[in-house]
N, C-alpha and C positions, 0 to 999 in steps of 0.2 A: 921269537917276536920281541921287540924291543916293549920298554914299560911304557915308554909315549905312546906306540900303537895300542897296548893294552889297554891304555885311559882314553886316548881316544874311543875306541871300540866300544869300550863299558859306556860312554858316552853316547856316542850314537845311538844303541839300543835301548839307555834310558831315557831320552829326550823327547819321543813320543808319550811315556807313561807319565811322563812332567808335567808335559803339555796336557793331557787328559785331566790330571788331578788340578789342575788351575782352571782349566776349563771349567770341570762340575766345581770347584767354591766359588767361583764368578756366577754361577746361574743357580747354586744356589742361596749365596746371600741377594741375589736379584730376586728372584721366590718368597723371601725372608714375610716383606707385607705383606702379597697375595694371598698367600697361607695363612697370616696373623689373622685377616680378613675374614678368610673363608671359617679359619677354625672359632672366629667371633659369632658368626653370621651361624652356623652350626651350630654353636652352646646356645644362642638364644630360640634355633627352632625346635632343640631336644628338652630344653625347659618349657617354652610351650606345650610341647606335646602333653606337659605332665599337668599340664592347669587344672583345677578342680576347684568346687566351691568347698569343700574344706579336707582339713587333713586330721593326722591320727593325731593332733593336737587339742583338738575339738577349733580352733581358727577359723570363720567362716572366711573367706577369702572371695571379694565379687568383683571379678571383672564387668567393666562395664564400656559401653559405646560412648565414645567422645567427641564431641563436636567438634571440628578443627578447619572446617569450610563454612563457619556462621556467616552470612551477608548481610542479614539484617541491621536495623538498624541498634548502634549501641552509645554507650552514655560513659565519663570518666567517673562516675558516680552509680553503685549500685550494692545489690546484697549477695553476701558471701555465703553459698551452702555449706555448712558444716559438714563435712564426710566423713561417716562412720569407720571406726577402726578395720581392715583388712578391704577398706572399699575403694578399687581403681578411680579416680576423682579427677586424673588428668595426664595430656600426655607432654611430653617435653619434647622441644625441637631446638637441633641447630646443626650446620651444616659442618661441622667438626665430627657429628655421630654416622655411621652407618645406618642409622635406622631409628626412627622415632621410639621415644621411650615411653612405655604406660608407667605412671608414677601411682602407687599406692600411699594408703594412708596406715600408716605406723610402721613398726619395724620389726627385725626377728629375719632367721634365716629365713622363714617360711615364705613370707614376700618375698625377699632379696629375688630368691627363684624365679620370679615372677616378671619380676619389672624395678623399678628404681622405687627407693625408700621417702618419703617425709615423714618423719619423725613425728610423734603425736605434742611433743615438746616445742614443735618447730608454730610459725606464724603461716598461714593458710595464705597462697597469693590472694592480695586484694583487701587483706585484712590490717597490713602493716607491717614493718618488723620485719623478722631473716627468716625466708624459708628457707631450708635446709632438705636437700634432695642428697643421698648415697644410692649407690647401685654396684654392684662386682666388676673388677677392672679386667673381667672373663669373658664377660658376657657384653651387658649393656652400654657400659661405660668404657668399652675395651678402647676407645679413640678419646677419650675425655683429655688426655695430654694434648693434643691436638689443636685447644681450645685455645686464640688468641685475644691479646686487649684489643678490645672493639669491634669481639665476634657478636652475634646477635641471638641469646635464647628468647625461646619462646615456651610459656608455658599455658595451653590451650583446657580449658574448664569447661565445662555444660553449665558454668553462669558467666563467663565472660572470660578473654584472651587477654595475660601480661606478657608484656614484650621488654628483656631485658636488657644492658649490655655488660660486656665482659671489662670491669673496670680493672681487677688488680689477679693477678696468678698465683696459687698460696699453696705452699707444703707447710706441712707441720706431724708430729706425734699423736699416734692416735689417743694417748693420754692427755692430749693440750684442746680442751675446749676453747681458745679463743675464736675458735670462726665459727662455732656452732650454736653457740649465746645468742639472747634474743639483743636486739638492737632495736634504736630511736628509728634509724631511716629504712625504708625499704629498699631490700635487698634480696636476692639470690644467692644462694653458695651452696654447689655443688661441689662432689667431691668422692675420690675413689680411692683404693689403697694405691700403692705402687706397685709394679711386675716384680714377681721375683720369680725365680726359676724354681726356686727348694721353696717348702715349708710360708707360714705365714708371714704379712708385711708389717710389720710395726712404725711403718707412713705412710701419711694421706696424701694426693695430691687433688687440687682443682683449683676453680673460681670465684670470687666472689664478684655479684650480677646488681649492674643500677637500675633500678626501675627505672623503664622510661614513657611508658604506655599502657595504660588501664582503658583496656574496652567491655565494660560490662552489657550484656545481651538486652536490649530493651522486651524482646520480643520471647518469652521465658518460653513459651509453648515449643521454639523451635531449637532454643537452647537447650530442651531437656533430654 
């Protein structure tokens, strides 16, 4: 048999296993999100499952019920409950997340687990100033990239709904506090590490959020 037939022939019989192995890396970098999804959608129901009101930390840690369908009537003027440290105070919304986020008040691995972080350093929506929300880009934040100028957060209270928007898109060093300092204007800024395959991220990425709507609950009984 001549070498052309031989290359031909080797040919032939490998061209099927070709086609195979291009087939499965077409469907599975097609799979690539659905999986990113479902493995998101997964970490936040197996951290659920471990909620408690505290840990071997002594942390008391309180989930609690949030208001997020208030009708009543509300006011651009009103009062801010001060939320105790490890106490679920509010939840965050926007259509860039998977799934609404309970925001706790302070910080430490022990929340992170839980839900997205404000920092006790941070300004309290409604209060003025930069609140500052983190959460794991594992879990809760796993679509925070997502997040476009002129998306719309919302962050929902048991004293009143802010309604933000997505002004500017911001990485930085997790050593660089400029976007986590208190400021003049009110603001949001949100923010999660980056994805890395190995080992931990040494950058942040997210938002920083313009207030555009203060609905404080006129109706406190229903708000609570």
């Amino acid at each position: 048999m001549s070498k052309n037939k031989k290359n031909s022939a080797a040919l032939h019989i490998a061209t099927p296993f070709i086609m195979l192995l291009l087939c499965v890396g077409i469907l599975a970098a097609a799979l690539v999100k659905p999986a990113d999804k479902i493995k998101m959608l997964l970490n936040v129901a197996f951290m659920d499952s471990f909620k408690a009101d505290s840990d071997e930390t002594g942390l008391v840690i309180r989930p609690n019920e949030i208001v997020t369908d208030y009708e009543g009537e509300t006011s651009s003027e009103g009062k801010v409950k001060q939320p105790k440290f490890g106490e679920q105070f509010a939840v965050l919304s926007t259509k860039a997340l998977a799934t609404d986020v309970p925001v706790y008040y302070g910080s430490g691995a022990e929340l992170l687990e839980h839900g997205a972080c404000m920092s006790s350093d941070s300004s309290v929506p409604g209060k003025g100033g930069n609140a500052v929300v983190s959460a794991h880009v594992d879990t809760f934040f796993a679509d925070l990239d997502k997040l476009k100028v002129g998306d719309k957060v919302t962050i929902s209270t048991n004293y009143g709904k802010f309604t933000y928007e997505v002004s500017e898109l911001i990485s930085f060093a997790d050593n660089n506090t400029k976007y986590v300092k208190q400021t003049k204007d009110d603001r949001l800024t949100v923010y999660t590490c980056t994805k890395e395959l190995l080992g931990n991220s040494n950058s942040r990425i997210g938002a920083v959020c313009k207030l555009t709507e203060k609905a404080f609950y006129v109706d406190e009984k229903e708000g609570e």
